[in-house]
N, C-alpha and C positions, 0 to 999 in steps of 0.2 A: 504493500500500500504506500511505503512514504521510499519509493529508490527500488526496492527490492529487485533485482533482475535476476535472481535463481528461477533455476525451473521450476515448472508444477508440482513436479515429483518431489523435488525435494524441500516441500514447502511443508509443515504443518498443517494439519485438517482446522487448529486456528486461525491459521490466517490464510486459508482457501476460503472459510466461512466468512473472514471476514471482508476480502475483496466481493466474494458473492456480494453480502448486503451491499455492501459499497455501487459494485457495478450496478445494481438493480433500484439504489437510493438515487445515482444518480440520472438511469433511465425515470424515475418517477418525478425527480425535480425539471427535467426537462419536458414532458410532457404537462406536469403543471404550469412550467412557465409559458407554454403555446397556449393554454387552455386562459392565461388570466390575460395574454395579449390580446388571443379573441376576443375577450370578455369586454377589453380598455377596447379596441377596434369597433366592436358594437355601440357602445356607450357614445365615441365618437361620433361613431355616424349619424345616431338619430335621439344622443343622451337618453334612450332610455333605462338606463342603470338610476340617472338623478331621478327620472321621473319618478321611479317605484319608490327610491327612498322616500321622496315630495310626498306621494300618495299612503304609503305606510303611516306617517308621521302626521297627517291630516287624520285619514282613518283613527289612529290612536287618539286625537283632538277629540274627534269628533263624536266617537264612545263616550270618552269624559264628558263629556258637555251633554248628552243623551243620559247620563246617568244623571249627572247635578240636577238636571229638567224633571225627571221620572221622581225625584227623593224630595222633592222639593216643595212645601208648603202650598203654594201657590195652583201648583198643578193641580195634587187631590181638590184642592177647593173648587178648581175651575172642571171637573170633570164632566157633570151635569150638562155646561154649557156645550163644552164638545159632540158631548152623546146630541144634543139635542140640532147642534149644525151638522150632523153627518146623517142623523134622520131627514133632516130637512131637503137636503141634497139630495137624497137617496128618491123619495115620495113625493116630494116638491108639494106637499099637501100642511100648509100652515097649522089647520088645525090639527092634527094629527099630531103634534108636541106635545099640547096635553094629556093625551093618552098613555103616551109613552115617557114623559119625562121620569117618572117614577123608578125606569129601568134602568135609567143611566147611573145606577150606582148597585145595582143589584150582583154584578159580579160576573156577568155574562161576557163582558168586554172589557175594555179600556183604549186612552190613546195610544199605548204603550205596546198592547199585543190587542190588537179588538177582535171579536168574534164574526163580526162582520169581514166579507175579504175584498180588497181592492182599497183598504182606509188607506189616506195619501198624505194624513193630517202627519204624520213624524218625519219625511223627508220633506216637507215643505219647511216644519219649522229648524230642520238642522240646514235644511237650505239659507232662510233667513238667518242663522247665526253666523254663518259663515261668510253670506257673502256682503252682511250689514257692516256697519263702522264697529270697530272694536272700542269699547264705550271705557275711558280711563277711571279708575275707580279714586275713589274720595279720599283728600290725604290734609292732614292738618300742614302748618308751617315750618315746619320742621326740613331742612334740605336733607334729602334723599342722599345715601351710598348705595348706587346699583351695582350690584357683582354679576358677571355674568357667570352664569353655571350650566349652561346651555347641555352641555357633553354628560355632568351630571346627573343634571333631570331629565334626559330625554333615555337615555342608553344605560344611563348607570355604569360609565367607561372605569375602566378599574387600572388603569394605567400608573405610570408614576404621576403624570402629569394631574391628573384626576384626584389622586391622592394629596395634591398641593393645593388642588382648589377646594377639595374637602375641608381642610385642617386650619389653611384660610378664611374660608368661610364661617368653619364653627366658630373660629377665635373673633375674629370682625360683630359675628351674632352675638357673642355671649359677652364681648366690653367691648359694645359701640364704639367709634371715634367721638369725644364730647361734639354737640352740636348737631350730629348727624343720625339719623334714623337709616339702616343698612338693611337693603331688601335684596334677595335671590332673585334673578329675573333668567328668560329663556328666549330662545325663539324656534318657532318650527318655519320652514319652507314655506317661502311667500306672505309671512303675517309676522306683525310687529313683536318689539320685546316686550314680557306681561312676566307680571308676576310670578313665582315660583310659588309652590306650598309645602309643606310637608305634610309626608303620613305619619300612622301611628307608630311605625317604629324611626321617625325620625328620619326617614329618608325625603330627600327631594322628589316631588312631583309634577306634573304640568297641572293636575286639580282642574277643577270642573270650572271655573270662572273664566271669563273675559275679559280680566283687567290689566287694558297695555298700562306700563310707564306713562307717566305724566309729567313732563321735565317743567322745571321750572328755574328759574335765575339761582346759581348757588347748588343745584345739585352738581354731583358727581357718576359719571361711568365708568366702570374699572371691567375691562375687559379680562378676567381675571382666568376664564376657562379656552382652551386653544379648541375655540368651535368656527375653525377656517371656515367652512361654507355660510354659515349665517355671517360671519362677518361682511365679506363681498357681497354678499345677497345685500344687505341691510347699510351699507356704506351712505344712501344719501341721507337715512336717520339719522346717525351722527353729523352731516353737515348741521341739521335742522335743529341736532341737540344742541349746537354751539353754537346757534343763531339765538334759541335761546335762554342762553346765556349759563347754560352747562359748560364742563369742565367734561375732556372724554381720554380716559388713560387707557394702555391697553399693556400687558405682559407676555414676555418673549423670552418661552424656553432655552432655546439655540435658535441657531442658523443652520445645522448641517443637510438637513438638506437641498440646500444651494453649495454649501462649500463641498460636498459629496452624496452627489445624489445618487452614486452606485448601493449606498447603503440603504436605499428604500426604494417601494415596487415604484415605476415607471410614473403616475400617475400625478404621484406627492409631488414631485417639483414644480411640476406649474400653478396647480393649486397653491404653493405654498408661498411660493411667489407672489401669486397674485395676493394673497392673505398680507404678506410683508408689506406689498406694495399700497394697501389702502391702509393700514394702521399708521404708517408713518404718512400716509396725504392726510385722513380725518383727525390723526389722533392729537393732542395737544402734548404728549408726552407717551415715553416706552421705560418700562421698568424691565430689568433685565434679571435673570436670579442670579446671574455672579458679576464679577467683573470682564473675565475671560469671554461673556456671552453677549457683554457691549460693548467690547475692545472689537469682538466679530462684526457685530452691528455694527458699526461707525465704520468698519473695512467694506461690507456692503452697500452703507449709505453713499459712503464717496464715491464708488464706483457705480451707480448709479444714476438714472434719468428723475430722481425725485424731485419736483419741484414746490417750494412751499413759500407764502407770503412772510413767516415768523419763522422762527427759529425751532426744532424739536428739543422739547426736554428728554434729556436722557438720564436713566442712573439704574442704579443695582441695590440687590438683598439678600440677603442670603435665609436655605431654607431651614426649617425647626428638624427635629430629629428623635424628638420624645413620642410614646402611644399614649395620651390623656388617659387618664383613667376613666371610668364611666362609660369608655367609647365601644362595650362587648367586645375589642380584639384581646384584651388580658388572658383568653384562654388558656389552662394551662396544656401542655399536648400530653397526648393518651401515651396508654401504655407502648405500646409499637413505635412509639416516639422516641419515650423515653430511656428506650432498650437503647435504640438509634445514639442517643446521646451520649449516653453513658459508654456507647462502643465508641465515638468518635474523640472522648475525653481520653484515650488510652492512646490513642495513634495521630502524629502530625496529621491534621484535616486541614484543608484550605478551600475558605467558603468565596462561592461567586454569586450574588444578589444582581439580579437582572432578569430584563424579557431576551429572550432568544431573538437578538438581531444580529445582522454581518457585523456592527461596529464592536458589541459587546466584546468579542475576542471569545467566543467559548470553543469555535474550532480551534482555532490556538491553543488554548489551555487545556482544551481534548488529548492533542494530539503529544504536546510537550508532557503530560499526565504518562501517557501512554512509553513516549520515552524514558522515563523515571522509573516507571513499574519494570520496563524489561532491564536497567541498568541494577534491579534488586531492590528498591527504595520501596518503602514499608510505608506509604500515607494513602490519605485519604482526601477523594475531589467533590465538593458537594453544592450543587446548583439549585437555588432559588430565583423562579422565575416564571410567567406566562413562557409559553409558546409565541413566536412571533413572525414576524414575515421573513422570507427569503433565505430560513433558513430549518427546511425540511429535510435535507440529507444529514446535517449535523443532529438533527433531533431526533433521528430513527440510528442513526449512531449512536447515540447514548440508548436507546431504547433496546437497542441490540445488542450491547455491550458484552465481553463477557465479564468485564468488573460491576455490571449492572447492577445494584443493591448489595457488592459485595466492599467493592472500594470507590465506585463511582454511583453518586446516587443524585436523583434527579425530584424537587419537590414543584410542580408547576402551579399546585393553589396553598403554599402554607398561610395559616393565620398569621398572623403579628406576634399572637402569643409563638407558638412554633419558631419562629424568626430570632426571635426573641434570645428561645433555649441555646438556639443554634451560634447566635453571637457568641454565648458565653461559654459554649462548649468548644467550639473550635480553635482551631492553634492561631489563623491569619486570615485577614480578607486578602482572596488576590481579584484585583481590579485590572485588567487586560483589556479594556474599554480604550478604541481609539478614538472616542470624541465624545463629547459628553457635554449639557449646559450646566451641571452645579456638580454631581457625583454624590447625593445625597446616602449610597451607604458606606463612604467615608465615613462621616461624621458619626452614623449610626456604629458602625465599628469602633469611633472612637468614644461614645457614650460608657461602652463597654470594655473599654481597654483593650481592643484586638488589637494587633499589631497588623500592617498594613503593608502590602506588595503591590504597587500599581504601577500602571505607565505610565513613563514623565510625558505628560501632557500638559497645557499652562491649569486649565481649571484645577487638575488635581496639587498642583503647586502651587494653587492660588486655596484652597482649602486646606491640605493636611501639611504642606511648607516642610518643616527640616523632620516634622514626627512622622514619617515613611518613608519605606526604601521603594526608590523608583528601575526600572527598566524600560530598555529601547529596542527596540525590533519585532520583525513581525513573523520571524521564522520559528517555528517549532520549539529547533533548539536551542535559539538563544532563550526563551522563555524558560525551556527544561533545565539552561546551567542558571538561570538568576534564581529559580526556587530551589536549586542543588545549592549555592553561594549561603540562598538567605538561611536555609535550614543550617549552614554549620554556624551563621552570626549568631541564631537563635539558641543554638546547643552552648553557646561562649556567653550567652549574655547580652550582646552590643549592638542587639538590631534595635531600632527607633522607636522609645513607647510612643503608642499616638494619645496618653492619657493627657498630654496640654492640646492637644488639638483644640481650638474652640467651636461647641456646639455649643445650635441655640434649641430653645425650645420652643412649639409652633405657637404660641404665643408670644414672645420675645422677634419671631419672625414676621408675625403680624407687624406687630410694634415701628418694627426699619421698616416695612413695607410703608405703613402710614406715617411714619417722620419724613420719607422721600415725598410720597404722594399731597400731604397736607401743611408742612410743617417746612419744606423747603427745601431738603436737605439735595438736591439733585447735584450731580457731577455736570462735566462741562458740556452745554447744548450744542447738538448739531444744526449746524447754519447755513451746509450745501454749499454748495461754490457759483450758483447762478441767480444773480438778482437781489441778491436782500444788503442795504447798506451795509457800512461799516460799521455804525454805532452798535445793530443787532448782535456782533458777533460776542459783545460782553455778556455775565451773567444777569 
């Protein structure tokens, strides 16, 4: 698999098995990849891929809003009346009401499901809801903080990204910013931002109402959730927001996919583009989560056709790294877990927290694994993580392994609690991530004293600085000698604690978020190079 040129014969029935899956993973990555080109080639041609999502995300509206109608006070009251216009319709015999009004409540029918067939009375009125003005609901004077949470209440995306606008959000809900009343807001395809709600377990929902945003002088928009298509959909609301007289911010994970769009499916760059390219026309400011991810920005803005009347604010914060208490992830993990743990506290283990992407590096760390084990080396490689795109051969690699649950072990939905175990059982985080916008299980490894092996890339030098040992390269085996090197620093004593690392907590993250956003604190704006005086270029 990695050089081998011996013959067949004299190959081990290991590693015949293992070229099989190999050849056979990547006949399957290659026929998927024809199958999503088609996919992107259709969608082209006549977008119907948007459509269906558009119409999914309506449908699901329009459920909601059919339920709130059917549960709703006003309705029972008003049944009588219905019964008695769908009679009327039907007989066209005026007097014939009274005969029958008695029945409109006897249990025979409703507006809802009538017994009668042909009623038209429920797509009429989901008709009227839809295609009337979405009516803004009633708000005292108080200036609004809008968070956009679009990805969360619609899909319940479970991403890293997702997970920042969670913890965000809680933190912003439960200590307001003084002066400001903070509301979750969404948007589906083709219809304005409205309010979020929650359910009974505290999740975000779209709920049964129709109440868009109501901007007024003094509020704020904090586009806090990466919901690319609503944003470009929705791009001249935000002129309108700042006409009047809102304030519209929006936050910027990374950049990579324009500085490497080999690292995701085909599709993402244009879109993502086009997402960068309206937040910095509408937006009044871009908060970035490190430094490293607006040093990027400002290397994209310059090179760039953006043109703006003002100046952009630009600045950075970094993310929290504590699991709140209260929040049901404290689970403690089961037994099967906890055998797991207790085995991995015996044997150098080295944990990799991530989605299975190309950038992540886990074919690297696969494969450098791989050489360690046959050089003799006694550890153990343990992956937390979703499944992710473009990388289907590596995943059915581990899945086939013959270390598979024995020295290689693969967790694709652990709890927090679980994660948690796993921090403090293991010997090192190794971080093989070629690009990254913040690196947030840094931080989490350094809550917990892990000692840390990543690649010097600036983000991760701009978070864990002198408490981690870094590596460079992308081949196999330079990875398999820097975790040969770290393990003899670690037998001696002298590898980097990352216990001064500085973590914050997703409250204390909140906190820099709204000292940048409200309080001033921004780094130096970008001013473009076409058009805007000299005076604008100062703070």
């Amino acid at each position: 698999m990695s050089g081998d040129k011996r013959s067949t014969s004299g190959k081990s029935q290991r590693e015949l098995l293992d070229e099989l899956y190999y050849l056979r993973d990547v006949a399957g990555e290659r026929e998927q990849r024809i199958r999503r080109l088609e996919a992107a080639l259709a969608q082209t041609d006549d977008g119907r891929g948007q459509r269906i999502i558009r119409l999914e995300a309506e449908l699901a509206d329009a459920r909601a809003v059919l339920a709130s109608i059917a549960a709703s006070h006003s309705w029972r009251l008003t049944a009588p009346l219905r019964f008695l216009a769908r009679w009327f319709a039907k007989t066209g015999n005026p007097e014939a009401l009274t005969h029958h009004a008695d029945k409109a409540t006897d249990g025979e029918g409703s507006a809802i499901a009538p017994s009668t067939p042909g009623d038209a009375v429920i797509p009429a009125a989901l008709q009227a809801v839809h295609s009337g003005p979405v009516v803004p609901r009633e708000r005292d004077d108080i200036p609004c903080l809008y968070v956009d949470a679009t990805e969360v209440t619609l899909r319940e995306g479970r991403t890293g990204i997702q997970r920042v606008v969670r913890e965000i959000l809680r933190c912003l809900l439960d200590s307001p910013p003084p002066g400001y009343k903070v509301e979750p807001v969404y948007a589906v395809p083709g219809r304005p931002y409205r309010i979020a709600t929650f359910s009974a377990d505290r999740r975000l929902a779209t709920g049964a109402s129709e109440s868009a945003i109501e901007i007024r002088r003094g509020d704020i928009f904090l586009g806090l959730d990466h919901a690319m298509e609503a944003v470009v959909a929705r791009a001249a609301d935000f002129e309108v927001m700042k006409k009047s007289g809102a304030r519209v911010y929006f936050v910027c994970n990374d950049t990579l996919p324009l500085s490497h769009p080999d690292w995701f499916p085909p599709q993402v760059h244009d879109l993502f583009e086009s997402w960068l390219a309206t937040i910095v026309r509408v937006g009044d400011g871009v908060l970035c989560i490190s430094r490293a991810t607006e040093t990027a920005l400002r290397h994209w803005l310059d090179g760039s056709s953006v043109r703006r009347e003002t100046p952009l604010a630009l600045g950075h914060f970094h993310l929290g790294a504590d699991i709140p208490a209260g929040t049901g992830e404290h689970r403690l993990p089961g037994h099967e877990h906890r055998t797991l743990i207790e085995t991995l506290a015996g044997v150098p283990s080295f944990l990799m927290v991530g989605t299975l992407e190309p950038r992540k590096g886990h074919a690297q760390g696969l494969k450098a694994f791989e050489l360690l084990w046959a050089r003799g080396y006694s550890l153990a490689l343990v992956l937390v993580g979703l499944p992710g795109w473009m990388t289907e051969v590596t995943a059915r690699r581990i899945r086939h392994h013959d270390e598979f649950n024995r020295r290689l072990f693969w967790f694709s939905g652990a709890a927090d609690g679980f994660l948690e175990a796993l921090y403090g059982a293991c010997t090192a985080l190794l971080a093989p991530s070629e690009g990254e916008g913040f690196g947030l299980p840094l931080v989490e490894a350094a809550r917990h004293g892990l000692p840390i092996l990543c690649r010097d890339i600036p983000v991760f030098r701009e978070v864990a600085g002198a408490q981690a040992t870094y590596f460079s390269g992308l081949d196999s085996g330079e990875l398999a000698n820097a975790i040969a090197d770290w393990l003899k620093q670690h037998a001696r004593g002298t590898v980097p604690s990352s216990k001064d690392i500085p973590w914050l907590t997703w409250d204390q993250s909140a906190r820099w978020l709204l000292d940048v956003l409200l309080d001033g604190q921004w780094d130096e704006p970008w001013c473009g190079s076409r058009g805007l005086p000299p005076e604008t270029h100062s703070r």
